[in-house]
C-alpha positions in Angstrom: 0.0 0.0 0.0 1.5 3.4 -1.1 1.7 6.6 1.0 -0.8 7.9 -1.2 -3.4 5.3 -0.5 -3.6 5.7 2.7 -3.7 9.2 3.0 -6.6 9.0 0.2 -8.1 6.3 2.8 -7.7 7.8 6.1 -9.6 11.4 4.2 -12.6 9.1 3.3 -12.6 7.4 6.9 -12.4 10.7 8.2 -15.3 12.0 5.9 -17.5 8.8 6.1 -16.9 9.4 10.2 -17.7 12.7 10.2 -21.2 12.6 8.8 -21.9 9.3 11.1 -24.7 9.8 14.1 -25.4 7.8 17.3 -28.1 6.3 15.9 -26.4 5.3 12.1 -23.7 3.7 14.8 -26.1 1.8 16.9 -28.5 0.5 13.7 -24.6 -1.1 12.6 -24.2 -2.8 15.8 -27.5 -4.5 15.7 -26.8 -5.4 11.8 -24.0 -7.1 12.8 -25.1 -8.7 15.9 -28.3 -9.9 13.7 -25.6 -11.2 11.3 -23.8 -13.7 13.8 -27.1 -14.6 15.8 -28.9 -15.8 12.4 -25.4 -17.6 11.4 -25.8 -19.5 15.0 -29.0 -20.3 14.9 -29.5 -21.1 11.0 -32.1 -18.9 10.5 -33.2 -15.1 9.7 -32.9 -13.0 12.0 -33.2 -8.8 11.7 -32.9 -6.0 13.9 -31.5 -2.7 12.0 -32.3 -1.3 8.9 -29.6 -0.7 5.4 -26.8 0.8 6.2 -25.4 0.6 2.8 -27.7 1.3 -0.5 -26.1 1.1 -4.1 -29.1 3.2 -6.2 -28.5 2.6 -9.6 -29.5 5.8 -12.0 -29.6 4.8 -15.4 -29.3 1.2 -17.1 -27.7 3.0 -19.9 -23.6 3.3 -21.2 -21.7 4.9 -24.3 -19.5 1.6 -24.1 -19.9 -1.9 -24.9 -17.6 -3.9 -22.2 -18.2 -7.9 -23.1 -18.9 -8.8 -19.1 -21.5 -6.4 -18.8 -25.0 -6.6 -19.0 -25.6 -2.6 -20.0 -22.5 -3.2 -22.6 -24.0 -6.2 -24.1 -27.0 -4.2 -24.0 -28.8 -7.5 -23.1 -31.2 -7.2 -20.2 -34.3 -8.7 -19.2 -35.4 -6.3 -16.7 -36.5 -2.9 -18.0 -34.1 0.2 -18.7 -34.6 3.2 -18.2 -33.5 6.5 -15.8 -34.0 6.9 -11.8 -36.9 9.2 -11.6 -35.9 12.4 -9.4 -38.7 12.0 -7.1 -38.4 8.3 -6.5 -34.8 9.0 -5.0 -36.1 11.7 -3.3 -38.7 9.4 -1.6 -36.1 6.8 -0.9 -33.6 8.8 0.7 -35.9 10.6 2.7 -37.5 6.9 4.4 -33.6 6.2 4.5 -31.7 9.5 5.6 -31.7 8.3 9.6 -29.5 4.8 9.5 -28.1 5.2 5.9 -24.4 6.0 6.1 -23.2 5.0 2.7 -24.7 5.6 -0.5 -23.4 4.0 -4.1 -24.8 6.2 -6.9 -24.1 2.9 -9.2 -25.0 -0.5 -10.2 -25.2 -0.5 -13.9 -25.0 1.7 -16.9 -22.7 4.8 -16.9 -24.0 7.6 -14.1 -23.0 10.6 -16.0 -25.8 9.9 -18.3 -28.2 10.8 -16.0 -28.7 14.5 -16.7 -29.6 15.1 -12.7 -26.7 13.0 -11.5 -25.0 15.5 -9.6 -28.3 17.0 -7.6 -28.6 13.2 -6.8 -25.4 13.5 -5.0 -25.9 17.1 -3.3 -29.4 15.6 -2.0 -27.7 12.9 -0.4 -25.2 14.6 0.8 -26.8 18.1 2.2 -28.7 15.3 4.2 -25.2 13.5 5.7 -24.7 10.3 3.9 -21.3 9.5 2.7 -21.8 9.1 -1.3 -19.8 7.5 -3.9 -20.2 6.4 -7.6 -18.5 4.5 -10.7 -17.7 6.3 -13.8 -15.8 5.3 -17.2 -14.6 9.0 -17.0 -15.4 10.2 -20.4 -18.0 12.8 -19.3 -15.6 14.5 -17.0 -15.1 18.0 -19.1 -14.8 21.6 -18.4 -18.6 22.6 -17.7 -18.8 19.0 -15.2 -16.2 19.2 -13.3 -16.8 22.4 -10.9 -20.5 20.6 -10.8 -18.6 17.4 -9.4 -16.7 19.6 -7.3 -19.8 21.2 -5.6 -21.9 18.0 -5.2 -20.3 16.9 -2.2 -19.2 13.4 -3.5 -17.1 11.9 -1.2 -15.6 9.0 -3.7 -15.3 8.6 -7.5 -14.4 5.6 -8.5 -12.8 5.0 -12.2 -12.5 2.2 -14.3 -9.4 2.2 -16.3 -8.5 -1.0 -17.7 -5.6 -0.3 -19.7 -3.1 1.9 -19.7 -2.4 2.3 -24.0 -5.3 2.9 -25.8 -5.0 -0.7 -28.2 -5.3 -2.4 -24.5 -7.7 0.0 -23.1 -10.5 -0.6 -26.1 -9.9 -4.4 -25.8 -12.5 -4.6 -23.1 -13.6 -0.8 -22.4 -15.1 -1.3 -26.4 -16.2 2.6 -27.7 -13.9 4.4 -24.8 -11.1 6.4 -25.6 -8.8 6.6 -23.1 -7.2 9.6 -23.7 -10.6 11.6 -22.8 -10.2 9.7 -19.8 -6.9 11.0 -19.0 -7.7 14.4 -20.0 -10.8 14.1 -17.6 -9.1 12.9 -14.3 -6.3 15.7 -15.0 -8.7 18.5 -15.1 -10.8 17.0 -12.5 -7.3 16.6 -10.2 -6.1 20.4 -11.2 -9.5 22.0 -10.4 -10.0 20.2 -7.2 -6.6 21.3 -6.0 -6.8 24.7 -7.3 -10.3 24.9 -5.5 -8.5 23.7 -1.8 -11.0 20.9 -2.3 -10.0 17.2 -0.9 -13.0 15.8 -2.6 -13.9 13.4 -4.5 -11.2 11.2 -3.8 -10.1 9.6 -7.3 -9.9 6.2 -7.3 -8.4 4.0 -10.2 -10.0 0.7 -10.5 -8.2 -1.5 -12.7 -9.9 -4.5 -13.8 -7.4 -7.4 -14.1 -7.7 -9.8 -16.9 -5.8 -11.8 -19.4 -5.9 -9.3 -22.1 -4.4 -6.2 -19.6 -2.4 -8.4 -16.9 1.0 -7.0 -18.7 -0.1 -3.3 -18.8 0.2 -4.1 -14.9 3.3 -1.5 -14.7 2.2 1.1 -17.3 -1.2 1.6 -14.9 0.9 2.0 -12.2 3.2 4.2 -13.5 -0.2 6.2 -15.4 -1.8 6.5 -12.0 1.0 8.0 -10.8 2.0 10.6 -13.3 -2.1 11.7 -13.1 -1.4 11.7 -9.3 -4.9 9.7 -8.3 -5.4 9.2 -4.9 -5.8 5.1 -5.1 -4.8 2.3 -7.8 -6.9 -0.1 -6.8 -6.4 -4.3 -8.6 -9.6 -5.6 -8.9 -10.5 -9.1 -9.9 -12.9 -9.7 -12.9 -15.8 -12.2 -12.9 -16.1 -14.3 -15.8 -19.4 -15.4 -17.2 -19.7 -19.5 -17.9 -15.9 -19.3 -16.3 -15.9 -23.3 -15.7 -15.3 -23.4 -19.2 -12.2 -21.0 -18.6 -11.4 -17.8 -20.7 -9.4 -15.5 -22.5 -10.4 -12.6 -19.5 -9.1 -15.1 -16.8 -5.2 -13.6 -16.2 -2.1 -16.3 -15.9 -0.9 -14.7 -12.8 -3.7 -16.4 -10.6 -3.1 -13.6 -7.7 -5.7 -11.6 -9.7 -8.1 -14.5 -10.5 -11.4 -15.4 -8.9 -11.2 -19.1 -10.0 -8.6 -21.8 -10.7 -7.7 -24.6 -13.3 -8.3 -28.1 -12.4 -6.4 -31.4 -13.9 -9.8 -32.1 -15.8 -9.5 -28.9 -17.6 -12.4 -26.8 -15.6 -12.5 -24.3 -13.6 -13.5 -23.6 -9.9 -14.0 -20.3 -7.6 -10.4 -19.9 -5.7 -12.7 -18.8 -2.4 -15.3 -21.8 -1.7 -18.6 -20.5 -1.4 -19.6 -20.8 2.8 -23.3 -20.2 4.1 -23.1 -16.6 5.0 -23.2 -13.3 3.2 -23.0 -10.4 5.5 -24.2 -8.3 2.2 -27.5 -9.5 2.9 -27.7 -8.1 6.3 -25.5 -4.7 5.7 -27.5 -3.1 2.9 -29.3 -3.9 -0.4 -29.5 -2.6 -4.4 -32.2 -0.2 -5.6 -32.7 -0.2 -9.8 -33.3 2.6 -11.3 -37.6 1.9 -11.3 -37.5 1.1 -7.3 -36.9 -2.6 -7.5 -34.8 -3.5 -4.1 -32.7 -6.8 -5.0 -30.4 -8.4 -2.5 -27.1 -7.8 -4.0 -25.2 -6.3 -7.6 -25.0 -9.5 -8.7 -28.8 -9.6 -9.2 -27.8 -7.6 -12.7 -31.1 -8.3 -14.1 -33.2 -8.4 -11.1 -34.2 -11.5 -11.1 -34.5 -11.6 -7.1 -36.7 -8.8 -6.4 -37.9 -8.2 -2.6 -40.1 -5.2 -3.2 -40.4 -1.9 -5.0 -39.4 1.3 -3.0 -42.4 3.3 -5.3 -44.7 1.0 -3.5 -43.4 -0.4 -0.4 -41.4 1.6 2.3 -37.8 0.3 2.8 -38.4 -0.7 6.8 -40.9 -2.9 5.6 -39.2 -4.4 2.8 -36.5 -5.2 4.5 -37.2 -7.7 6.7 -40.3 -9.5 6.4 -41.3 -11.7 3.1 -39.0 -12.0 0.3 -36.2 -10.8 2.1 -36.4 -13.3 5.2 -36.9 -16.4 2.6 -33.9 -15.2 0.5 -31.9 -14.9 3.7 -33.0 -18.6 5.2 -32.1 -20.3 2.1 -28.7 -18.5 2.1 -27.8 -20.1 5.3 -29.1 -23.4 4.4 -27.7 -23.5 1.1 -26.3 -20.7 -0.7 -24.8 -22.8 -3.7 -28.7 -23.1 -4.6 -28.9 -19.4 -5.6 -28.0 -18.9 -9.1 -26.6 -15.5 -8.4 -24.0 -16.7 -5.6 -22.8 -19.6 -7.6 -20.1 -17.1 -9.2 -19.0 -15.5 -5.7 -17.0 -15.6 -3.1 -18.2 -13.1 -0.9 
């Protein structure tokens, strides 16, 4: 870990502590205690509401990444754009125990022409906000927006560092906009006396990128980010192995067999504290348990219909919850993860 990442990390712990409240601290003790009691007793068990909420504002991306449902363009849920009163609504009911908020789940969030009053809601009203961006809709007449929103954390994909690499997966991006983004963004902020967002590089490891491994480094660097952060890709039908799945195994999910298939490195264990520290919201109020769920195909209520409190733990929720204990291999959605 560089000197860089963990200044960048103790300015976010100091942010994400400073909007906490007595009550956002004691609603996370009684998540966690509910956590270990229903593990012990091998059934559901809830006190506490979401702590953690990933609101996803728009289905819809300028690229076409191959592992992604929004690049592949191939849902089966409907697509379409968070609705400015519907978030209002949600964080509102939420604004009391919520201390982390994910503007993200799929699609690109700079397509949402309100993204940025999102934010400033959220934060005006002391939740700690983040969000996932490609970068290329960082310009001169965004950035002092993104400046003034109060976002606490933007994270960036970057998954090459030459632009031949870079398209390989990102398909449609350009990655010097990207660059040329993250440097104004980095120059304004510091020229402002600003300390946020905090810029964080998210490099997606795979087999096509794992020798641009340096370059990033040394990119990240020279743009002066606050964080490089390695993150492991998952791989759709990856018993079968594939191209994305890097040789140097340290930035794999799964691992080869002597038959030739492929397994999960971490074995999947009958807990998921996910399911008890906050949930996903789509962009037309759908709560599903976790970002795997890309298409929604677990869905526990919808927060247009049904408040949060009550969706959260009673029905669906509690049956989703009991089987993961049991049996979590029998959910299509956790057979790809670790945890």
């Amino acid at each position: 870990m560089t000197a860089a990442t963990v200044k960048s990390k103790f300015i976010l712990a100091k942010a994400f502590l400073r909007y906490l409240t007595w009550k956002k601290i004691v609603n996370v003790f009684l998540l966690y205690g509910s956590f270990h009691w229903s593990r012990l007793v091998k059934r559901p068990h809830m006190q506490g509401l979401p702590t953690a909420l990933s609101v996803e504002p728009t289905t819809g991306c300028n690229l076409r990444c191959p592992e992604c449902p929004s690049g592949l363009r191939s849902f089966t849920r409907p697509t379409g754009m968070l609705d400015k009163a519907l978030y209002q609504k949600i964080i509102q009911e939420s604004q009391g125990h919520l201390s982390y908020l994910h503007l993200y789940f799929q699609g690109e969030p700079f397509l949402h022409p309100e993204l940025l009053d999102l934010v400033r809601y959220a934060d005006e009203r002391k939740i700690f906000t983040a969000t996932s961006t490609n970068a290329h809709f960082l310009t001169k007449k965004t950035v002092p927006k993104v400046l003034a929103s109060g976002l606490k954390q933007l994270i960036v994909s970057v998954d090459g560092a030459s632009q031949g690499v870079y398209e390989q997966y990102r398909i449609g991006g350009k990655l010097d906009r990207v660059k040329e983004g993250i440097a104004l963004l980095l120059q304004e902020r510091k020229a402002s006396g600003k300390r946020f967002p905090q810029v964080i590089f998210q490099f997606l490891v795979t087999g096509k990128n794992e020798h641009e491994l340096p370059a990033i480094r040394a990119l990240a660097a020279a743009l002066a980010v606050d964080e490089l952060q390695l993150k492991t890709a998952q791989i759709y039908d990856y018993e079968k192995g594939s191209e994305l799945i890097p040789k140097d195994l340290r930035y794999s999910r799964y691992l080869p067999q002597k038959n030739g298939k492929w397994i999960l490195k971490k074995p999947i264990r009958n807990k998921c504290w996910r399911m008890w520290q906050g949930a996903v919201v789509t962009w037309d109020g759908d709560v599903v348990p976790c970002c795997f769920d890309k298409d929604a195909s677990h869905k526990m209520g919808n927060l247009g219909e049904t408040a949060l409190s009550h969706i959260w733990s009673t029905g669906a929720y509690n049956t989703f919850r009991k089987q993961l204990l049991e049996d979590r291999k029998q959910i299509e959605i956790c057979k790809n993860c670790s945890e």
